[in-house]
PAZAPA-4460 file (N, C-alpha, C; in steps of 0.05 Angstrom, whole numbers, plus 32768, in hexadecimal, padded with zeros to 4 digits):
% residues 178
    n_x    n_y    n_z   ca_x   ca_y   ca_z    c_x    c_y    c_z   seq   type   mol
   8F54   8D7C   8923   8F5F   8D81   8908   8F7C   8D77   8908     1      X     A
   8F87   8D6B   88F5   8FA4   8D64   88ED   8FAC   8D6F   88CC     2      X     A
   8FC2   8D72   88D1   8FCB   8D76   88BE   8FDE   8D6E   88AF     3      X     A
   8FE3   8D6A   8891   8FF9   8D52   888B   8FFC   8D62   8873     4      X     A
   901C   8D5F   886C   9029   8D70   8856   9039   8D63   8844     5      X     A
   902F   8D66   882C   9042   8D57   8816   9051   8D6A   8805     6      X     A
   9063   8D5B   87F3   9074   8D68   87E0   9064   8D81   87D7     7      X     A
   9048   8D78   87CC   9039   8D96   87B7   9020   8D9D   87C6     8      X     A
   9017   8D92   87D9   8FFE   8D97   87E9   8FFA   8D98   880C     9      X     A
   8FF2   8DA4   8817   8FEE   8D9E   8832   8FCE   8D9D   8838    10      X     A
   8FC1   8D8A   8847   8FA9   8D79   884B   8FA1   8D76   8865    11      X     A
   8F90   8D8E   886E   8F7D   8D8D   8889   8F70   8D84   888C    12      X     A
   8F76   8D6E   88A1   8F62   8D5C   88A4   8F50   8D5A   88B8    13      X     A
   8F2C   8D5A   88B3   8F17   8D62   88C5   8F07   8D45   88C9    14      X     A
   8F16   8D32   88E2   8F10   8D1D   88DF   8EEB   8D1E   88E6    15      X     A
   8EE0   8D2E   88FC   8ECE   8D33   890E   8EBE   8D3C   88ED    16      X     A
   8EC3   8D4C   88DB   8EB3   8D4E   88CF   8EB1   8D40   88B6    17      X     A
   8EBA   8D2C   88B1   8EC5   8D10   889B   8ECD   8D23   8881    18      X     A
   8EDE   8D31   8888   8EEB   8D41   8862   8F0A   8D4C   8871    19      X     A
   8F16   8D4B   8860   8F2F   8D51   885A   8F37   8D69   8841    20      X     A
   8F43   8D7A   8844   8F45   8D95   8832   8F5C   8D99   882C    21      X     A
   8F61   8D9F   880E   8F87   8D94   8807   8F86   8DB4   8800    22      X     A
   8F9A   8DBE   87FC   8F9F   8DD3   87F2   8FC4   8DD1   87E9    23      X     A
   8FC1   8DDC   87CF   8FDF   8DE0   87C6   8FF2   8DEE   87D6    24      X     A
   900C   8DDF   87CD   902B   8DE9   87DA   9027   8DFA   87BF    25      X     A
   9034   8E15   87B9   9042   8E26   87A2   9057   8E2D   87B7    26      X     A
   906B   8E21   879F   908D   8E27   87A5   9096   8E3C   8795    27      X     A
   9091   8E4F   879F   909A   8E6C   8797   90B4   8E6A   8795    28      X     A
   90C0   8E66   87B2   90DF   8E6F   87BD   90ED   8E5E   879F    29      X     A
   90ED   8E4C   87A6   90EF   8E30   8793   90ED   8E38   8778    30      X     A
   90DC   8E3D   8773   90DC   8E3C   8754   90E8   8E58   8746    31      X     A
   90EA   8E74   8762   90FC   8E8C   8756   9116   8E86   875A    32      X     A
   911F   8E75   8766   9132   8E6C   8767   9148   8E5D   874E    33      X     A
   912F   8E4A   8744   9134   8E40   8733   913B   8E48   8717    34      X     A
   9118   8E60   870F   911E   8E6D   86F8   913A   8E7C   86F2    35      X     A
   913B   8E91   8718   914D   8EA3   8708   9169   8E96   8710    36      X     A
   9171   8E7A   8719   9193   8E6A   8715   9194   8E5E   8708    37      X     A
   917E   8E55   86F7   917F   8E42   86DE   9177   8E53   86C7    38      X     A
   916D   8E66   86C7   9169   8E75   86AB   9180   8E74   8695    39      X     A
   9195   8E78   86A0   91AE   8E7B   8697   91B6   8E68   8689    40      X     A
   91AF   8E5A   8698   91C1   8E34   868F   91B2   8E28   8683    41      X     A
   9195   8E26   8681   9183   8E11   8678   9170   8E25   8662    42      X     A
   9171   8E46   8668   915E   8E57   8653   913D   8E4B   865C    43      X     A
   9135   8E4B   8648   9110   8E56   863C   9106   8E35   8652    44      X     A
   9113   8E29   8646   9109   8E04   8650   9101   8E00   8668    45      X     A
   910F   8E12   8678   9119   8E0D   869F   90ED   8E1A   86A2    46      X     A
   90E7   8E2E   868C   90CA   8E31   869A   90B4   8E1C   86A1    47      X     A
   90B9   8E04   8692   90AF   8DF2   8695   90AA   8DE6   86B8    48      X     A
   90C0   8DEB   86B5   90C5   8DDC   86D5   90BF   8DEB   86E6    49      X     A
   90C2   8E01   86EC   90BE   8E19   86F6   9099   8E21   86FA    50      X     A
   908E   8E20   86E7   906E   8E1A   86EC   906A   8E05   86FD    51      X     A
   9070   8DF0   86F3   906B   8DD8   86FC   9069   8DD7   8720    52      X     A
   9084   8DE0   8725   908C   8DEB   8742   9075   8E02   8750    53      X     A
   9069   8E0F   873D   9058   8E24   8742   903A   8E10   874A    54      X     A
   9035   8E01   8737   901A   8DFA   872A   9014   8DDF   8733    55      X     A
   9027   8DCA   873C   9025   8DB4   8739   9004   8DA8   874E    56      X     A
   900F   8DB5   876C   8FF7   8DB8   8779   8FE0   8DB5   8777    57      X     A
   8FD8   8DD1   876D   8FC1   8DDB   8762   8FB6   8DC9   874A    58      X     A
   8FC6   8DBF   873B   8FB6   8DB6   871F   8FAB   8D9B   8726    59      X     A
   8FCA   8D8B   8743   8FBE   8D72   874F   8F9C   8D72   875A    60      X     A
   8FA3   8D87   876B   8F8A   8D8C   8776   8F6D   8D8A   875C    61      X     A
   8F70   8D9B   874D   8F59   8D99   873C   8F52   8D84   872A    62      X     A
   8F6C   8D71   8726   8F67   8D57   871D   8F5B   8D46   8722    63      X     A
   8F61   8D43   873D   8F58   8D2D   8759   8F36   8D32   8752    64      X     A
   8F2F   8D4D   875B   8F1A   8D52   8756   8F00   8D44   873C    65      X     A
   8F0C   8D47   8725   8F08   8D45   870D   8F07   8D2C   8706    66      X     A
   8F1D   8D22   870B   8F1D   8CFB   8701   8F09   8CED   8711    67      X     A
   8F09   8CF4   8729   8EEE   8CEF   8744   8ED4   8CF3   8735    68      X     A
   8ECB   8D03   8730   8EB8   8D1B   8723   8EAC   8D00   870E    69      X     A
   8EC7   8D07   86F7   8EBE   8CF0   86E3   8EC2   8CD5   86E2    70      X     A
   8ECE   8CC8   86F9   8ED0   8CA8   86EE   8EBD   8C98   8709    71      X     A
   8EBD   8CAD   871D   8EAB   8C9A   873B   8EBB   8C82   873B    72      X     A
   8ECF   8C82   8732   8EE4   8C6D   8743   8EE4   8C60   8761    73      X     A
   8ECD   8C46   8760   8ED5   8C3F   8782   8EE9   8C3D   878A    74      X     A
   8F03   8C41   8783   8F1F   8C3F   8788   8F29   8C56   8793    75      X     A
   8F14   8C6A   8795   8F20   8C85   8794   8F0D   8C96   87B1    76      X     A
   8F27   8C9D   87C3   8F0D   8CAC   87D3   8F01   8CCA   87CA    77      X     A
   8EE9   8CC5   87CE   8ED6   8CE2   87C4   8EE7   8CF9   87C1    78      X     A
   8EE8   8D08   87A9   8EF1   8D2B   87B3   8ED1   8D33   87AE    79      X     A
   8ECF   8D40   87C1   8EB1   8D53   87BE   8EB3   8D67   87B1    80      X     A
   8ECA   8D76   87BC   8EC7   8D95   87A9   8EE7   8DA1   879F    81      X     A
   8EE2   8DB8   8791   8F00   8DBD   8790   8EF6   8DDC   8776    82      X     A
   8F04   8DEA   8786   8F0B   8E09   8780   8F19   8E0A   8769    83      X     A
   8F1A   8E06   8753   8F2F   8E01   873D   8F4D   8DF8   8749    84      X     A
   8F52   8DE4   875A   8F65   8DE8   8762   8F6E   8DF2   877C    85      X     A
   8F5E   8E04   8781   8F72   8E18   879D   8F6B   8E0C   87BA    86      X     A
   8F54   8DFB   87B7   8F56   8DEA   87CB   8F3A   8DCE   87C4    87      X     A
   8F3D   8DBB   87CE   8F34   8D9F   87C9   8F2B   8D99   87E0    88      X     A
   8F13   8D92   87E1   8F04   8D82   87F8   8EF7   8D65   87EC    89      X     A
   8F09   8D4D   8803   8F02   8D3A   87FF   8EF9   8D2A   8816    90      X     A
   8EEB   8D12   8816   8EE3   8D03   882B   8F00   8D03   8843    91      X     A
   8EFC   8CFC   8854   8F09   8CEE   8868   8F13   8CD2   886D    92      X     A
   8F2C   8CCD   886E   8F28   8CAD   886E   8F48   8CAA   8887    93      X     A
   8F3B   8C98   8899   8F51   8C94   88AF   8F6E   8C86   8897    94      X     A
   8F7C   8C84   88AC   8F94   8C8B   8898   8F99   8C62   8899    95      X     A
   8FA8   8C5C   887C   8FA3   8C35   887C   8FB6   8C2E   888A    96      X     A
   8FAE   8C11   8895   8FB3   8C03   88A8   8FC7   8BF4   889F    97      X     A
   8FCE   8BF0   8884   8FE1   8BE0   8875   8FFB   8BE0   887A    98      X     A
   900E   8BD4   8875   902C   8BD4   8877   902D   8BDC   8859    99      X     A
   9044   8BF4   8850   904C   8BFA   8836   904C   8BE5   881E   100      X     A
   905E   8BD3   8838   906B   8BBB   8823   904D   8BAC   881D   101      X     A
   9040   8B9F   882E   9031   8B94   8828   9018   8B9E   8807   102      X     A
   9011   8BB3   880A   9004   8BC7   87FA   900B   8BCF   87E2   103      X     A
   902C   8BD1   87DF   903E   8BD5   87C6   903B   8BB4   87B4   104      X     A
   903C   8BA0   87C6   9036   8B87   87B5   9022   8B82   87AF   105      X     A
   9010   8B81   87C1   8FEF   8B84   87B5   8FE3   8B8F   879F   106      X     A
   8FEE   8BAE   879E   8FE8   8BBD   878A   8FF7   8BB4   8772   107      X     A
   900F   8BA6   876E   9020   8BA3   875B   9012   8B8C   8746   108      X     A
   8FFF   8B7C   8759   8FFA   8B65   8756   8FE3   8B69   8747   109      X     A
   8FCE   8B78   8755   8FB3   8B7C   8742   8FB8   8B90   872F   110      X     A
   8FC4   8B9C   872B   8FD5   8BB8   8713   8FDF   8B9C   86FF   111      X     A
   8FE7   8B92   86FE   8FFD   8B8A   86EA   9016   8B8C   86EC   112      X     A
   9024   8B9A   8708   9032   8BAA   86FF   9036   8BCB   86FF   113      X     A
   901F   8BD8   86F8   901D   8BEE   86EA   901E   8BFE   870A   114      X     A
   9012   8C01   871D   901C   8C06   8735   9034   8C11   8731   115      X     A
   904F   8C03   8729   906A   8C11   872D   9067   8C29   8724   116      X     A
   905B   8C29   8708   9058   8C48   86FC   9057   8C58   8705   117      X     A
   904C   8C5B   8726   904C   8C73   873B   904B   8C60   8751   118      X     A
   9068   8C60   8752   9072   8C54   876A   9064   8C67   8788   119      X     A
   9072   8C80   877F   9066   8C97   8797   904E   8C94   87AA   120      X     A
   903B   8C90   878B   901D   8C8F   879D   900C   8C7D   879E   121      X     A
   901D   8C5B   8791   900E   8C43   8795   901F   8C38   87B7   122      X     A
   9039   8C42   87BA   9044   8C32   87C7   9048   8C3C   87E5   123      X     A
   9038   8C4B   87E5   903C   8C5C   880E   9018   8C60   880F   124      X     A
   9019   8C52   8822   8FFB   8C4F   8830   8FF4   8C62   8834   125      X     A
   8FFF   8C73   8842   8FF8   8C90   8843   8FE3   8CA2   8833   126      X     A
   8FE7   8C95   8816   8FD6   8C93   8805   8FBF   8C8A   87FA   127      X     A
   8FB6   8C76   880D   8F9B   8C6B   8817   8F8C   8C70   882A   128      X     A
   8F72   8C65   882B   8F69   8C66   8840   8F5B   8C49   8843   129      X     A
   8F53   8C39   8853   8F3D   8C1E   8857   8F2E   8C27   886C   130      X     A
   8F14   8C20   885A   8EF6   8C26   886C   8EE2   8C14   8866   131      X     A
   8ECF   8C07   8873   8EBE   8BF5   8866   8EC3   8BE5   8853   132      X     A
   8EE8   8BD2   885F   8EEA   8BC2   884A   8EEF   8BCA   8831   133      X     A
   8EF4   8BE0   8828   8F00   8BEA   880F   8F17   8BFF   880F   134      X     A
   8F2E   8BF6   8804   8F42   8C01   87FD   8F3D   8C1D   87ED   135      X     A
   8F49   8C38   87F4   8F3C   8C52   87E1   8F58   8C61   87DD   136      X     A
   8F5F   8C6D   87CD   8F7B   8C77   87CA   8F68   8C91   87D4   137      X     A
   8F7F   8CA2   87DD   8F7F   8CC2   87DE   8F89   8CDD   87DE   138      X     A
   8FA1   8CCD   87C9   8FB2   8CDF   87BB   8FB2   8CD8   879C   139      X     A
   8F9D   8CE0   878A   8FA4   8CDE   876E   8FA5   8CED   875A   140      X     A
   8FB0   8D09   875F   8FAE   8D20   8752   8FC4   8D1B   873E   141      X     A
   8FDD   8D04   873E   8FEB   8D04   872A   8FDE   8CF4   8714   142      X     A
   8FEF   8CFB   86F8   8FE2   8CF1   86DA   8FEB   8CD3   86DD   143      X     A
   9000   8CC1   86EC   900F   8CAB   86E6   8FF6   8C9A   86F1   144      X     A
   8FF1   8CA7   870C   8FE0   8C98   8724   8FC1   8C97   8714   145      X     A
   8FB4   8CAB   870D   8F96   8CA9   86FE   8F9D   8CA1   86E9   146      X     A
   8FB3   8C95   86DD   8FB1   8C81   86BC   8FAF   8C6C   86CF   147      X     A
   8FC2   8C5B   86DE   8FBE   8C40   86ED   8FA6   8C3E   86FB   148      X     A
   8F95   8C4C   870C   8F7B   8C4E   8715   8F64   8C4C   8703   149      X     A
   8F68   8C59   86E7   8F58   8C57   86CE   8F59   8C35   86C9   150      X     A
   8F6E   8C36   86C5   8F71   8C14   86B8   8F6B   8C07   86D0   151      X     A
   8F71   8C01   86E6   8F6E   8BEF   86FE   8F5A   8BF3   8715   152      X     A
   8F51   8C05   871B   8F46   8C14   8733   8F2E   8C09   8737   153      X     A
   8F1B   8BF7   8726   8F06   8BE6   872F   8F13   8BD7   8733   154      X     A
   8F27   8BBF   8729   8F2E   8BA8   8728   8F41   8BAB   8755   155      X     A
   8F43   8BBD   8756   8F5E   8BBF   8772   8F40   8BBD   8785   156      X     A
   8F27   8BD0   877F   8F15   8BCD   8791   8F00   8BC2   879B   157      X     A
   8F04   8BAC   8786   8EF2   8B90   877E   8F03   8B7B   8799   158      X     A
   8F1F   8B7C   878C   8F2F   8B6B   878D   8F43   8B69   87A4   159      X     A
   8F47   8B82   87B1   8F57   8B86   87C5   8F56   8B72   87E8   160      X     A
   8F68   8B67   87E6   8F69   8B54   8803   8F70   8B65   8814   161      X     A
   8F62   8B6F   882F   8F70   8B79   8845   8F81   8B6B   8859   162      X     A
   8F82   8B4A   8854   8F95   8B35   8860   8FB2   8B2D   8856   163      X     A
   8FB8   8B3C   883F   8FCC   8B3D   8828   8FDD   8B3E   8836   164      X     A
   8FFA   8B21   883E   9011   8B2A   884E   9026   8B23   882F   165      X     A
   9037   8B33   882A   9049   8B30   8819   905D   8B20   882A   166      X     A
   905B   8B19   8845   9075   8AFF   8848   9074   8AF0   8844   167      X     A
   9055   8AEC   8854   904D   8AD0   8855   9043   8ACB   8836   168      X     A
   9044   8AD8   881F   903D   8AD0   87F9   905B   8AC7   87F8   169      X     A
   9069   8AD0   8801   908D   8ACC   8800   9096   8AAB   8805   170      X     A
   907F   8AAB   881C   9092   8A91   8828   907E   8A7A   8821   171      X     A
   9062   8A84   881C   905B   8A63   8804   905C   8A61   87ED   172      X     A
   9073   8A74   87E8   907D   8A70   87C8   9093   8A5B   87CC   173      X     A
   90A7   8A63   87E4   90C0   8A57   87E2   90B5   8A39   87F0   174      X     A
   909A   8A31   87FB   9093   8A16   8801   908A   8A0F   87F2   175      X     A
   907F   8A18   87DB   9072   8A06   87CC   908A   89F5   87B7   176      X     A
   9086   89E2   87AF   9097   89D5   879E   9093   89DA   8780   177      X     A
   90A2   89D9   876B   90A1   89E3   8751   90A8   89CB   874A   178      X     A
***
């Protein structure tokens, strides 16, 4: 088992049994922190943020789930199950072999563009996985990342080169003659 911890989730990973299990960060400390030093200064508004800090996790988690559920995105690795939230079980996928840089252009390239929109979770491998020749994200519980996967997410897993060097696209640009 390993284990790996992000901003709103931490994710046990059961390589021996091919699934991986996310469960939400809730930032309590954090967010009582927040309500009761910002109540003052910012009033009613600061609750916004303050859930968010509470909730963000959890709601990722049940999203991931959901968008999986309904779109069968080959772009997307499996979530199997998920507790409303309180914890998410998804396939397993060894962690990608890619260089950042290389992956951030790739993706920029078959997106349009639209990639930048979530810089976060198009542009750190960490957030993939490659298995049988197909590229699979496995972090998409944010709304920026499942709009760009909506619009692109066949077209990246149709289309995706695992030979993709962004230097060497660099340097037969600057040989070729115009």
């Amino acid at each position: 088992m390993q284990v790996k911890t992000g901003s709103d989730r931490v994710v046990f990973l059961f390589p021996a049994l091919g699934i991986a299990v996310k469960f939400p960060i809730i930032h309590f400390v954090v967010a009582w922190e927040l309500l009761f030093g910002g109540l003052k200064k910012y009033g009613w508004k600061l609750i916004g943020g303050v859930l968010n800090l509470l909730f963000r996790g959890l709601a990722d988690n049940w999203m991931e789930f959901w968008f999986y559920v309904r779109t069968r995105n080959p772009f997307l690795q499996p979530t199997y199950f998920s507790l409303f939230g309180i914890f998410t079980v998804q396939r397993y996928g060894k962690p990608c072999p890619f260089r950042d840089i290389d992956l951030k252009h790739q993706l920029e390239e078959l997106t349009d563009g639209r990639a930048r929109e979530d810089g976060h979770h198009f542009f750190d491998s960490q957030n993939f996985t490659f298995s049988q020749g197909a590229l699979r994200m496995i972090d998409y519980g944010n709304k920026r990342a499942r709009g760009v996967i909506a619009d692109y997410g066949v077209r990246i897993s149709k289309r995706f080169n695992p030979t993709y060097e962004w230097n060497r696209k660099q340097s037969q640009k600057l040989e070729t003659p115009t």
